[in-house]
C-alpha positions in Angstrom: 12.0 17.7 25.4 13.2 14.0 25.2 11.0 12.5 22.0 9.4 9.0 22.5 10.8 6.4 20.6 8.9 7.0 16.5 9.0 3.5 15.1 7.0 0.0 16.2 7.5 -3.0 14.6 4.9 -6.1 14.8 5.7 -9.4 13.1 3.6 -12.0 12.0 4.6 -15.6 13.7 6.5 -16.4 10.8 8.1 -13.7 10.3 9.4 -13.3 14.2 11.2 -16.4 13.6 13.0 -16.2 11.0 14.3 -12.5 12.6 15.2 -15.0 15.3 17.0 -17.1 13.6 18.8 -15.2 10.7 17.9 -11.6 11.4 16.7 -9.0 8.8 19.0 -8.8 5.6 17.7 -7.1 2.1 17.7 -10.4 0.7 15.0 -11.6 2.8 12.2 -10.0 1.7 9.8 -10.7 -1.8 6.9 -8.5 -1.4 6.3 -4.9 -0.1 2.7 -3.7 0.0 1.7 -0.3 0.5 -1.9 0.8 1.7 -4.3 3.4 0.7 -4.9 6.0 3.5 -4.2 9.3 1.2 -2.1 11.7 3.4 -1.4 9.3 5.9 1.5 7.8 3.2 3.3 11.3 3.3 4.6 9.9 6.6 6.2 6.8 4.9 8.4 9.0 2.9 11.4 8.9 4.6 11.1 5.5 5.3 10.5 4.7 1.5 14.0 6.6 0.4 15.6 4.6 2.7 14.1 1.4 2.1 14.2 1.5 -2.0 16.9 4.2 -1.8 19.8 2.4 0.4 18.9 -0.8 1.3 17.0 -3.3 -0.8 19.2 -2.3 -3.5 22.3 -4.4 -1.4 19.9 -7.5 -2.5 19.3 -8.5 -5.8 16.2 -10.7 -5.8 12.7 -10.4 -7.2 10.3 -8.3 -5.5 6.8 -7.4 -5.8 5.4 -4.3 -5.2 1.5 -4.0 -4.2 -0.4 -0.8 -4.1 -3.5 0.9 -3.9 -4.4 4.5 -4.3 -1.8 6.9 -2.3 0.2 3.5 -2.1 0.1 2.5 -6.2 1.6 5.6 -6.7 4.5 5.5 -3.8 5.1 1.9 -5.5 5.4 3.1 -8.8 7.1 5.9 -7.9 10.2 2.9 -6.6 10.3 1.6 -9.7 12.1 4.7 -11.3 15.7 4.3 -11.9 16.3 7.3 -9.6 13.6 6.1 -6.9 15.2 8.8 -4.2 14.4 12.4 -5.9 11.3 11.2 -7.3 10.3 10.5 -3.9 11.3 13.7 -2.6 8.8 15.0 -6.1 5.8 13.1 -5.0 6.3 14.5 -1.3 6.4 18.2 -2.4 3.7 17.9 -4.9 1.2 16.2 -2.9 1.8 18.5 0.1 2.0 21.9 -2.3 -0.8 21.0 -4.3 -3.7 23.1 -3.8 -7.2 23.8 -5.4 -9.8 26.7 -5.0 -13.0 25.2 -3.8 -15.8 27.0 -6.3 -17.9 29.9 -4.7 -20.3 27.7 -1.9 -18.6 25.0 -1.4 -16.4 23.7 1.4 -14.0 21.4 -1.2 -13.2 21.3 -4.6 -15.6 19.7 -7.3 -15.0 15.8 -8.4 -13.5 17.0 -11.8 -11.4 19.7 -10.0 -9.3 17.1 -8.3 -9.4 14.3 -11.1 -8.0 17.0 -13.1 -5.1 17.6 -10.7 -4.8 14.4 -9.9 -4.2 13.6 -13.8 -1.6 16.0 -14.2 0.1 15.4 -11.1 0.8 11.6 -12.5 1.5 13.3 -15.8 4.4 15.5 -14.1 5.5 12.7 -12.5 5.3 9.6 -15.0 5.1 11.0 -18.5 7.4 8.8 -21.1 8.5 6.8 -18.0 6.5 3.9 -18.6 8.6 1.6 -19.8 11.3 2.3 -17.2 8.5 1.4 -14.4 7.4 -1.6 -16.0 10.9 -2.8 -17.1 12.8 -2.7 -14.0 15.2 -5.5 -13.5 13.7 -6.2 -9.9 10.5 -4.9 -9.2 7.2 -6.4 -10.3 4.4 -3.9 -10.0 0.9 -4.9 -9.0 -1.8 -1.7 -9.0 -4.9 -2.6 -7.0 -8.3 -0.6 -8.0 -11.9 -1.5 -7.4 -14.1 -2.0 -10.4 -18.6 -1.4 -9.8 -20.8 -4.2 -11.4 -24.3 -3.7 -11.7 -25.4 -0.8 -11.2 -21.8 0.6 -10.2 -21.0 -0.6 -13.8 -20.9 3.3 -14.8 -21.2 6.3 -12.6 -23.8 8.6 -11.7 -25.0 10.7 -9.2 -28.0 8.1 -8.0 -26.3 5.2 -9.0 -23.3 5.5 -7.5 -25.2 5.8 -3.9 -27.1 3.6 -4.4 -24.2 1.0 -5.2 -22.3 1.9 -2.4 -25.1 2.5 0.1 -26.1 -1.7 -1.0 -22.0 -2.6 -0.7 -21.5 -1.3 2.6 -25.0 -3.2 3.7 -23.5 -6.1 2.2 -20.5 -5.9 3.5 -21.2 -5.7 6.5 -22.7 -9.0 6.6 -19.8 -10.6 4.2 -16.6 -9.2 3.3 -16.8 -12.1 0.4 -20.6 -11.1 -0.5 -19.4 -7.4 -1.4 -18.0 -9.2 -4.8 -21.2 -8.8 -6.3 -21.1 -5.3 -6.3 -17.1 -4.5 -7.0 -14.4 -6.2 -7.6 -10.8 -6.1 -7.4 -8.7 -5.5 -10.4 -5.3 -6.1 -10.2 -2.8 -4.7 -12.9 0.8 -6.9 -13.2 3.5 -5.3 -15.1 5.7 -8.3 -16.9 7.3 -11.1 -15.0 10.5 -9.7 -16.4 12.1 -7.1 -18.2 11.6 -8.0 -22.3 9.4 -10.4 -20.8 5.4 -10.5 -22.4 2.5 -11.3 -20.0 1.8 -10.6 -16.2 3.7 -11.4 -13.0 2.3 -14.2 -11.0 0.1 -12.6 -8.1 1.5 -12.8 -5.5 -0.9 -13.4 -2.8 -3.7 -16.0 -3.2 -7.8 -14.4 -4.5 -9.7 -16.8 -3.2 -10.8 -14.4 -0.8 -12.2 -12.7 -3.0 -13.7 -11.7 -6.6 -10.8 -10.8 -8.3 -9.4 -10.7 -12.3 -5.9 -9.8 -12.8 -5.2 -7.7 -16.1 -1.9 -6.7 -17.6 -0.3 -3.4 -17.0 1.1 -1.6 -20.2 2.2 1.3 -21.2 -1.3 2.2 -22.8 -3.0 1.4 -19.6 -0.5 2.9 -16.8 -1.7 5.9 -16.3 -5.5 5.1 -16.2 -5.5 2.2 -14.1 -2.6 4.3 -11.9 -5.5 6.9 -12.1 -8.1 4.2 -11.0 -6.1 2.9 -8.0 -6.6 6.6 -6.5 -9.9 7.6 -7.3 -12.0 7.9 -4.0 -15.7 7.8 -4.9 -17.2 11.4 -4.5 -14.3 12.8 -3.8 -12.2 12.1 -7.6 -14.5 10.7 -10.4 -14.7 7.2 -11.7 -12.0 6.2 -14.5 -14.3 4.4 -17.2 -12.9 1.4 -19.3 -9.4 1.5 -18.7 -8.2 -0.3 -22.0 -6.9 -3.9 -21.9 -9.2 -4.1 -18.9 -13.1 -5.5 -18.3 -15.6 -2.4 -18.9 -16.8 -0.4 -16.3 -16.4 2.0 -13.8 -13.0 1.8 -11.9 -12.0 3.6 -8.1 -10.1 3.4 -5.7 -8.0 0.3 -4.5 -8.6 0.9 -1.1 -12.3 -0.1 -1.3 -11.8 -3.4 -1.8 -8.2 -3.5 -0.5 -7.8 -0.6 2.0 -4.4 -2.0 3.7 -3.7 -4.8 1.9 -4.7 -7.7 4.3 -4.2 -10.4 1.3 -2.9 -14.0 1.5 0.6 -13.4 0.7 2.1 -16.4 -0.9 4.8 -18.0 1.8 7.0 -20.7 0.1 6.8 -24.3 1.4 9.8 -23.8 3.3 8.5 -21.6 5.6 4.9 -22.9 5.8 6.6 -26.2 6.0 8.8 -24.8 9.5 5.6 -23.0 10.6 3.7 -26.2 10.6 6.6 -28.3 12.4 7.5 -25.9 15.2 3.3 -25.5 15.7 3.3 -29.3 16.0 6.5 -28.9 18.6 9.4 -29.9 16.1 11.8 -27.1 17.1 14.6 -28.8 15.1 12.3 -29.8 12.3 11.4 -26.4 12.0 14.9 -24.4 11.8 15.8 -27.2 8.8 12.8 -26.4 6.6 13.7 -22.7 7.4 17.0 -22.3 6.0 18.7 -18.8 5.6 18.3 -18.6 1.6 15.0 -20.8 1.7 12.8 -19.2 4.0 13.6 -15.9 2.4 10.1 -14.7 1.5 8.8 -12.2 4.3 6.5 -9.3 2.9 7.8 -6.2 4.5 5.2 -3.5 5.0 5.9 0.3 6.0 2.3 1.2 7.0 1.1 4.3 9.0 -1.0 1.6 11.6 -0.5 -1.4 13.5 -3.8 -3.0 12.7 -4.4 -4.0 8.9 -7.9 -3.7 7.7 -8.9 -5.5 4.7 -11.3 -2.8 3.4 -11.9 0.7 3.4 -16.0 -0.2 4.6 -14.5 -2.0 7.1 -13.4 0.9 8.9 -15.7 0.9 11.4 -16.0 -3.2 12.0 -13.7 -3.3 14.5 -14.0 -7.3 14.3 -12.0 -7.2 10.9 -9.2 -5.1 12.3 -7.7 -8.3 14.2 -4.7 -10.2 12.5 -5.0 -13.7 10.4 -2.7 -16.2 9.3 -2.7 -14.3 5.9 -0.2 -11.6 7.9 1.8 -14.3 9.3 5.2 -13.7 7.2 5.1 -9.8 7.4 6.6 -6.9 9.4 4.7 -4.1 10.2 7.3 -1.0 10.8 4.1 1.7 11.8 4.5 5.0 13.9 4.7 4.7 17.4 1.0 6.6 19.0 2.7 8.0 21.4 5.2 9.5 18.6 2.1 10.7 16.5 0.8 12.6 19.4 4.4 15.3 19.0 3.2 16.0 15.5 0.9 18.6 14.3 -2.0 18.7 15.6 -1.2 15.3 17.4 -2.0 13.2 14.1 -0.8 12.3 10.9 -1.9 14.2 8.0 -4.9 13.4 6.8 -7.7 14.4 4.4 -9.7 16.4 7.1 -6.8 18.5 7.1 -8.2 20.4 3.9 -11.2 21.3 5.8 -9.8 22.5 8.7 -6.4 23.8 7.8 -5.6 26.9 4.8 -3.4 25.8 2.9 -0.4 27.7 4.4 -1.3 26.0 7.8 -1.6 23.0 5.6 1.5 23.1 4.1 3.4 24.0 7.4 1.7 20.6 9.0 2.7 18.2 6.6 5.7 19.5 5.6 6.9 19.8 9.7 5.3 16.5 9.7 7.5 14.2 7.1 10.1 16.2 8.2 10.2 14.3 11.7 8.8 11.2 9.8 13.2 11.3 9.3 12.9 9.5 12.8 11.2 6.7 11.2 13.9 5.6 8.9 16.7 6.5 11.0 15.3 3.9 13.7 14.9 1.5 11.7 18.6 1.5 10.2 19.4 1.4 13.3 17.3 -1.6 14.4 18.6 -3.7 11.4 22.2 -3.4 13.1 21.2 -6.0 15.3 17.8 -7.2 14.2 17.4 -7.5 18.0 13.6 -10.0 18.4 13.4 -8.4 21.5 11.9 -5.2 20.1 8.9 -7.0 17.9 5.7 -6.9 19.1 3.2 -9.0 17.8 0.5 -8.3 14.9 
């Protein structure tokens, strides 16, 4: 049987244009996000070794890394010296992992899986801290949510209440859900031997936000934090350095990292020009070494949906200028439909699945997520324009 083609690509305007004009070369790009979605990242794994692995290190410019939850830890895990086995340790871990659900219950208790969750970062990160936070390239940015009011700490009435008045809110304002959590974002150093916090980089006027350094002393709580799914992982309290309170998961605020990703004049500048019908205008403001600033996102979707309540509002699903200097590389549907079960791994897989039928899934999964990477090393051969779609 002939498989269908595994990898999409969508560009933002922006982004399509500069592929036009100078193709795709390491160089180019200054931020890669990475999106919560839990067992949906497994499938980005080959696609991550080859990215941080081969070739972003034939470039030797700045780039930030953004993550939340599944994603914080896939981005911290490229900022190892040795990005390519550690990969390959997150992959076997998270697919081995496995915990006895107590007598009665369908899933494992809240503490079960912070517990394991905890030492999984432990096995991973322990006395590594410093190496993650002083790499001579990457600027790390972990994403978690923190609960005001009464998600300020958590309990079992509380914390339902809180969400049950977020989502309501929400629904009505994606800005309005600031008044019950906020997002926290933790920058390593602008530089290695460097003090402080990386500029952000993507502008939070669209929503609450506070920005808090990332240290050694708080790495592995707000790591912790940036992967903590209400009800299913507890709450980290008062991550140190950090504003009290009750910290989850990134993805609430910031499922797939829809953010306004700061674009330099250059290519704003060519953007605005070539909208305005000044071709020429445009390709001068958009040099090579200028206009190279496009955020380059591996995601497990085409469409990317600013927060995990909006899920189900399909209206927030659509692309905005903020997206307008990235590439999407996402699994083709009709790709995803060969795999197990005709899906990507995901957390209803623990329900459904034993853990040997588990295992066998995910691990056949990733295993033909290989596709993924090898079609897009092959794509960057010619960069051909012809093969974007659009966001």
């Amino acid at each position: 049987m002939t498989l269908p083609p595994a990898l999409d690509l969508f560009a933002g305007p922006l982004a399509r244009r500069h592929i036009e004009q100078h193709g795709l070369r390491p160089r180019h790009v200054r931020t890669i996000p990475a999106a919560a979605g839990g067992p949906k990242g497994l499938i980005l794994g080959p696609l991550d070794r080859f990215i941080f692995g081969d070739w972003l290190p034939q470039s030797d410019q700045t780039v930030d890394l953004v993550g939340a939850s599944i994603g914080a830890w896939r981005m911290a895990t490229a900022c190892l010296a040795a990005p390519v086995p550690a990969f390959e340790q997150l992959e076997t871990g998270y697919i081995h992992g496995d915990m006895k659900a107590p007598r009665g219950r369908r899933l494992p208790l809240p503490e079960q899986v912070s517990a394991t969750f905890a030492a999984n970062l432990q096995t991973m990160f322990a006395g590594r801290e410093e190496e993650i936070l002083s790499h001579p390239r990457y600027r790390l940015h972990l994403i978690a949510s923190r609960g005001r009011h009464v998600l300020g700490r958590e309990g079992p009435w509380r914390t339902a209440a809180g969400y049950l008045g977020a989502a309501l809110t929400n629904a009505a304002s994606r800005r309005a859900m600031g008044a019950w959590i906020e997002r926290v974002v933790f920058s390593g150093p602008p530089g290695p031997g460097r003090p402080g916090m990386a500029p952000m980089p993507f502008d939070t006027r669209d929503y609450r936000t506070r920005q808090v350094p990332l240290t050694p002393e708080n790495f592995f709580p707000a790591l912790q934090a940036s992967g903590s799914i209400p009800f299913v992982l507890r709450a980290v309290h008062d991550v140190p350095g950090a504003p009290r309170g009750a910290y989850w998961d990134g993805g609430i605020t910031d499922y797939h990292l829809h953010l306004a990703y700061r674009t330099p004049d250059s290519i704003a500048g060519g953007a605005r020009h070539q909208r305005a019908g000044g071709q020429k205008h445009a390709e001068k403001a958009a040099p090579e070494q200028a206009g190279a600033s496009l955020v380059l996102y591996p995601h497990f979707q085409r469409a990317v949906v600013p927060g995990w309540l909006d899920k189900g509002l399909r209206w927030r699903h659509r692309a905005t200028s903020r997206l307008d200097a990235m590439l999407v590389l996402a699994p083709n549907p009709a790709w995803v439909a060969t795999l197990p079960g005709g899906k990507l791994p995901d957390r209803s897989d623990f329900q459904r699945l034993t853990h040997a039928e588990r295992v066998r899934a995910w691990t056949s999964a990733v295993g033909a997520a290989r596709q993924l990477a090898d079609e897009f090393g092959r794509w960057l051969e010619h960069c051909d324009p012809s093969g974007l779609q659009a966001l």
